[in-house]
C-alpha positions in Angstrom: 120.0 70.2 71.9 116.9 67.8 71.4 114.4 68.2 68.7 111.9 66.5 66.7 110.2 67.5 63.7 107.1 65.9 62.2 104.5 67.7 59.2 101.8 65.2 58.4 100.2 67.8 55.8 100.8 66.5 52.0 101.2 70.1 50.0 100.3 70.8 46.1 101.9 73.7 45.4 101.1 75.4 42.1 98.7 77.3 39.6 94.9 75.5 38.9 95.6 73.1 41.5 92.5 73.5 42.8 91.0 70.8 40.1 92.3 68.1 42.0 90.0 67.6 44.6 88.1 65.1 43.0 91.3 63.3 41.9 92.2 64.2 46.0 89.0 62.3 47.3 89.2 59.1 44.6 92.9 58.6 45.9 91.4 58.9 49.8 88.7 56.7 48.5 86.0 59.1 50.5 82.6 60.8 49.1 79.9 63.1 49.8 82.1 65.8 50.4 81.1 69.3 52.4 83.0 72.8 51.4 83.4 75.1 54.5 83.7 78.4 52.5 83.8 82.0 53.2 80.8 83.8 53.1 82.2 86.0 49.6 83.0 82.5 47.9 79.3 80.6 48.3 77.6 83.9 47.5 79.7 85.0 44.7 79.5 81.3 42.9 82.9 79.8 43.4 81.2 76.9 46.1 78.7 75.8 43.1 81.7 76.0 40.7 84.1 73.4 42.8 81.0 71.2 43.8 80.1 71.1 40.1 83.9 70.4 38.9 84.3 68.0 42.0 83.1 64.7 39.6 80.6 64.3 42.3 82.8 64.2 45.4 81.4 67.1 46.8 77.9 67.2 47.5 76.9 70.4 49.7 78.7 73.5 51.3 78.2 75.3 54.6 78.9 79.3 54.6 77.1 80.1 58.1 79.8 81.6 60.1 81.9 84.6 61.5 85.3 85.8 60.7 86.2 85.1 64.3 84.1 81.9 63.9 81.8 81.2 67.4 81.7 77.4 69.0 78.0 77.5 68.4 79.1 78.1 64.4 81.1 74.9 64.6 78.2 72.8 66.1 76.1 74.0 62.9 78.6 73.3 60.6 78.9 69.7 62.4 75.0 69.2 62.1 75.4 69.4 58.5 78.0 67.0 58.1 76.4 64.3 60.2 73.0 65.2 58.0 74.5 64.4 54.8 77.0 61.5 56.4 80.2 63.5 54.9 82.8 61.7 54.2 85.5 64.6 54.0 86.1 68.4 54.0 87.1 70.9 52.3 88.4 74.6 54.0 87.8 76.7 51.8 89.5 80.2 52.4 91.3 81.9 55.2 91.8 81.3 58.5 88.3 81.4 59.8 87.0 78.5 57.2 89.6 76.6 58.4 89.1 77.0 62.2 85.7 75.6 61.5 86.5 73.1 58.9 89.0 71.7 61.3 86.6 71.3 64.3 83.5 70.5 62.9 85.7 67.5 61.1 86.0 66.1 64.6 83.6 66.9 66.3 80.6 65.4 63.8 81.7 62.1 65.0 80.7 62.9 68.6 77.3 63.6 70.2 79.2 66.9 72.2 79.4 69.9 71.4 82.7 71.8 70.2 82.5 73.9 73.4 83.2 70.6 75.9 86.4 71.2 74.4 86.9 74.9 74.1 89.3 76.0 77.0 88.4 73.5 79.3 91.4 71.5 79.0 90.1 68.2 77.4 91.5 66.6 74.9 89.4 66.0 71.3 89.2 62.9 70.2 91.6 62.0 67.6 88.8 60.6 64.9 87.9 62.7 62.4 87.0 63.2 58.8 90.1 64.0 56.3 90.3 67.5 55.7 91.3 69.4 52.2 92.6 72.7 52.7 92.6 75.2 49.9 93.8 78.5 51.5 92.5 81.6 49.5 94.7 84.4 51.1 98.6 84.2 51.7 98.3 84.6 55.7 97.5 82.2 58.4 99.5 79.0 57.3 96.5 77.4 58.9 96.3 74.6 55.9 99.5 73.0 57.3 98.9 73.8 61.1 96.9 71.9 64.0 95.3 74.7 65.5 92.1 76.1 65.3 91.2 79.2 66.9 87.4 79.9 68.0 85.6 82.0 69.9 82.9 81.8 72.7 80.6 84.6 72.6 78.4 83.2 75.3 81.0 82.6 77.5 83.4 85.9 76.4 86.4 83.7 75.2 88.4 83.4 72.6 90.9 80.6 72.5 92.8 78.1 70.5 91.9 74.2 69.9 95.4 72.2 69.4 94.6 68.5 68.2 96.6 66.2 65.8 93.5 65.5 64.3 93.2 69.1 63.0 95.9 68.8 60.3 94.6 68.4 57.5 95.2 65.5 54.9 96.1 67.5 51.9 96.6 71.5 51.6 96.5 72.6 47.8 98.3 76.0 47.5 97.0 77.8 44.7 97.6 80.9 43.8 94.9 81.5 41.3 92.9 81.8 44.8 94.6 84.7 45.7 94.8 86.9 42.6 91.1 88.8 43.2 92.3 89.4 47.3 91.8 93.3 47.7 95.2 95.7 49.0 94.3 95.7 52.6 93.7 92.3 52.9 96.8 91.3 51.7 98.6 93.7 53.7 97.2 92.4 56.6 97.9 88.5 56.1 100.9 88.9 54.3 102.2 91.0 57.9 100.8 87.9 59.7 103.0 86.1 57.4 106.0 87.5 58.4 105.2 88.0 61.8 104.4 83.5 62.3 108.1 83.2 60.7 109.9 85.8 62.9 108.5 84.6 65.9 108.9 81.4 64.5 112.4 81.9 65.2 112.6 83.5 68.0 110.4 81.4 70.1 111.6 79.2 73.3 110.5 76.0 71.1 112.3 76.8 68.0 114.1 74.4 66.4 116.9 73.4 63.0 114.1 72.8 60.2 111.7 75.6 61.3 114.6 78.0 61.6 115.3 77.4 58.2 111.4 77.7 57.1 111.2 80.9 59.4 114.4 83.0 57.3 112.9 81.6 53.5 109.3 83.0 54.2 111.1 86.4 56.2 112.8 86.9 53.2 109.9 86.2 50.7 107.8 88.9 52.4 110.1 91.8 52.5 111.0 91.7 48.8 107.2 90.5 47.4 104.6 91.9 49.7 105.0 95.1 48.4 104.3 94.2 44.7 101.5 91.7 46.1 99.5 95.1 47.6 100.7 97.1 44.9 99.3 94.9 41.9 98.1 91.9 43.2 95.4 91.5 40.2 98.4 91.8 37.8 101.5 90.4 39.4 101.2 86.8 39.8 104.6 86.3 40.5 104.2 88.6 43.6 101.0 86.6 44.3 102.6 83.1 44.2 105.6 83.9 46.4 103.2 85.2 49.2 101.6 81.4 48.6 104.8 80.1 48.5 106.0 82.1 51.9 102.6 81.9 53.8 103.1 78.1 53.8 106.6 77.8 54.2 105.9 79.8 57.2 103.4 78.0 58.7 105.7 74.8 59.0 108.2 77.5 60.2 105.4 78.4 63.5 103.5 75.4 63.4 106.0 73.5 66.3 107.8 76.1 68.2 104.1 78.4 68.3 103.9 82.2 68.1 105.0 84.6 70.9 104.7 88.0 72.0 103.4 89.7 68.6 100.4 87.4 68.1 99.5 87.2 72.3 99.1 91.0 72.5 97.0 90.7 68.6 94.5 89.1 70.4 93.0 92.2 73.0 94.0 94.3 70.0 92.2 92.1 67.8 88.9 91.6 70.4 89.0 95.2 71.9 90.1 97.4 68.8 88.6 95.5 65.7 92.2 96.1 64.5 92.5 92.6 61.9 94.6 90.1 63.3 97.2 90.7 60.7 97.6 94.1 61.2 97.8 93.5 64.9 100.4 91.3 65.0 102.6 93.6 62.6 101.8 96.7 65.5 103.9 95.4 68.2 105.9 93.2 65.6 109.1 95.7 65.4 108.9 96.7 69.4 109.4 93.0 70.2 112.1 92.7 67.6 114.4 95.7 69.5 113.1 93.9 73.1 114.2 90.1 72.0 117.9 91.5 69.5 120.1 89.8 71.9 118.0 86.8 73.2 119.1 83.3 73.5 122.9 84.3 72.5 121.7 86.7 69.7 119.7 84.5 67.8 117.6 87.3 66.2 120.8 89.7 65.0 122.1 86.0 63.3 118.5 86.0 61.7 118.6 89.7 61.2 122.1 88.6 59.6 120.5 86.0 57.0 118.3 88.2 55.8 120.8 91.0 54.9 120.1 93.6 57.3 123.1 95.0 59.7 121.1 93.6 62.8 118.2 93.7 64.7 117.6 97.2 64.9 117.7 97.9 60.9 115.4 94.6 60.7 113.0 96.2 63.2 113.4 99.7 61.0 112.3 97.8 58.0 109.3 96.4 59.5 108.6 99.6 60.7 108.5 101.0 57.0 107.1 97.7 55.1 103.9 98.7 57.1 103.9 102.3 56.1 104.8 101.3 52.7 101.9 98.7 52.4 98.9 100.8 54.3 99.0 99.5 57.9 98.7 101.3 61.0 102.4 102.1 62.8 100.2 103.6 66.0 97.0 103.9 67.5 96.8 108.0 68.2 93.5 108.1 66.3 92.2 105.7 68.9 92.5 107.9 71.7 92.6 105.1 74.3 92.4 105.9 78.2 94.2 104.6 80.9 91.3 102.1 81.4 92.1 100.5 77.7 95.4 100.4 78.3 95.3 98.1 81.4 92.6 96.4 79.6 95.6 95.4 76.4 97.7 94.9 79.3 96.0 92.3 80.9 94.3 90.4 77.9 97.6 90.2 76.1 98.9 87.8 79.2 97.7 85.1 76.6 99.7 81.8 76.9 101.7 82.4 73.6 103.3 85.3 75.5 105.5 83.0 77.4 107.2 81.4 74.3 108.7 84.7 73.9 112.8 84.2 74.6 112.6 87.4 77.2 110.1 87.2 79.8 107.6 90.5 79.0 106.1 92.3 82.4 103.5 94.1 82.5 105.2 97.2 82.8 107.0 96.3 79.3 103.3 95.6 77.6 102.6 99.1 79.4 105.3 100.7 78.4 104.7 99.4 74.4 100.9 100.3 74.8 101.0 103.7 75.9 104.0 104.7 73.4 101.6 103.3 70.6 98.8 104.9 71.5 101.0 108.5 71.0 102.2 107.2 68.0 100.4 107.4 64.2 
């Protein structure tokens, strides 16, 4: 077996970390800094707060987008950086400010826009401005990750960017960021969590380091989301070990990519408005049963590690960690027709699908759709 292993992404892990951005920037020797927040954060005061505790590093934010963020988004977010001649980012909350922090860091020093880019095959440049992550929900891994993930309204696409220049220079992992997150939400991206380590594992690509990522952040989630949902406000011990897991599990995805989960979250995602979180978790215990005795029974040995008899009890438990936390197990309230079933069928042919270790047919995705759409 041949494997390499490379994570450019410097990580400060810990309570009130956040404060060091300005040390962060002096240390990169860069200025004029730009935060790309969420929406809730620049409108609920939290931008001004950073900006003003940045010791002038930080100079002006940029809050105009989506939560599945649109290529024309990234373009504005890039006009605003070349305006005020940034001289670094910082992604400020979950996945969606850091799909656009990432590609408006590289492409404000072009003259194209992000689209030239989008699904078309070419590669982005590899200059860009340093990027400082500060994740705000325990979910995407996206602070330690080269992907970004946008969407093309225009065009009806939604599609992945993959460039070494999207990893950002420094992810600070704070907790704190996390504690005002409300139940749902992290249910949802604390299932994404555990869904980026398991088919993490699993994967065609996987590999010795992110194996042993992929069974620490497993094992985090089953025994803290729970408590996280429960009491999240309250117990920050809970709260941290999401942090701590949603990391770890993005180095555990970040090489050997997703699989069959998160391809068929996407047409849920896009057709349903099911949360991406949520729809990776939905198909999350079906694939488990599907890929038990893959690649010489990698996933019972993971099954193993994480104290469960094998595959099937780990797929029961995924199976009742959703109940238990508040996410949907079935989509019988939907009522879908035959003509939304094809339509999950097809869209969930997504190129993540072939990492999975057992080649899924169609008739597999129809057979998974139509028994989900009986089932509550």
């Amino acid at each position: 077996m041949q494997w390499n292993y490379e994570q450019p992404v410097a990580i400060r892990f810990g309570e009130g970390r956040v404060s060091e951005i300005g040390e962060i920037a002096g240390s990169l020797g860069v200025g004029d800094g730009v935060v790309v927040a969420d929406r809730f954060f620049d409108e609920g005061g939290v931008t001004d707060a950073m900006i003003a505790g940045s010791d002038g590093a930080l100079v002006a934010s940029f809050s105009d987008f989506s939560p599945n963020p649109d290529v024309t988004e990234v373009d504005a977010c890039a006009a605003l950086l070349r305006r005020v001649h940034a001289g670094f980012v910082v992604a400020l909350g979950g996945g969606s400010a850091m799909d656009v922090a990432k590609a408006a860091a590289s492409i404000c020093l072009t003259d194209e826009p992000i689209a030239a880019y989008h699904g078309t095959g070419r590669t982005m440049p590899t200059k860009h401005l340093p990027i400082i992550a500060v994740p705000t929900t325990a979910g995407t891994g996206s602070e330690v990750t080269c992907v970004a993930v946008l969407s093309d309204r225009a065009q009806g696409k939604k599609a992945p960017i993959v460039s070494d220049g999207f990893f950002p220079t420094c992810a600070i992992v704070d907790p704190e960021m996390t504690y005002s997150v409300p139940p749902h939400t992290t249910a949802s991206t604390g299932m994404d969590v555990l869904s980026q380590a398991i088919e993490g594992y699993w994967s065609k690509g996987h590999q010795p380091i992110c194996d042993a990522c992929a069974v620490h952040a497993a094992r985090l989630v089953f025994e803290y989301l729970p408590r996280a949902v429960a009491d999240g406000r309250n117990d920050h011990e809970a709260r941290s070990k999401m942090c701590e897991a949603s990391v770890i599990a993005g180095l555990a995805f970040t090489l050997p990519k997703t699989t069959s989960s998160h391809a068929c979250s996407f047409p849920l995602t896009n057709l349903l408005g099911i949360p991406h979180g949520e729809a990776c978790g939905l198909t999350l215990d079906w694939f488990t049963r599907i890929n038990a005795d893959a690649q010489g029974g990698r996933v019972q040995r993971f099954a193993s590690l994480l104290g469960f008899a094998d595959a099937d009890a780990m797929a029961d438990a995924i199976a009742e960690l959703k109940r238990t936390i508040g996410l949907r197990t079935g989509l019988r309230d939907l009522a879908l027709n035959d003509r939304q079933i094809a339509d999950l069928v097809r869209i969930s042919r997504h190129p993540n699908l072939y990492n999975n270790p057992v080649d899924i047919t169609d008739e597999m995705l129809e057979t998974m759709y139509r028994h989900l759409a009986r089932a509550d």
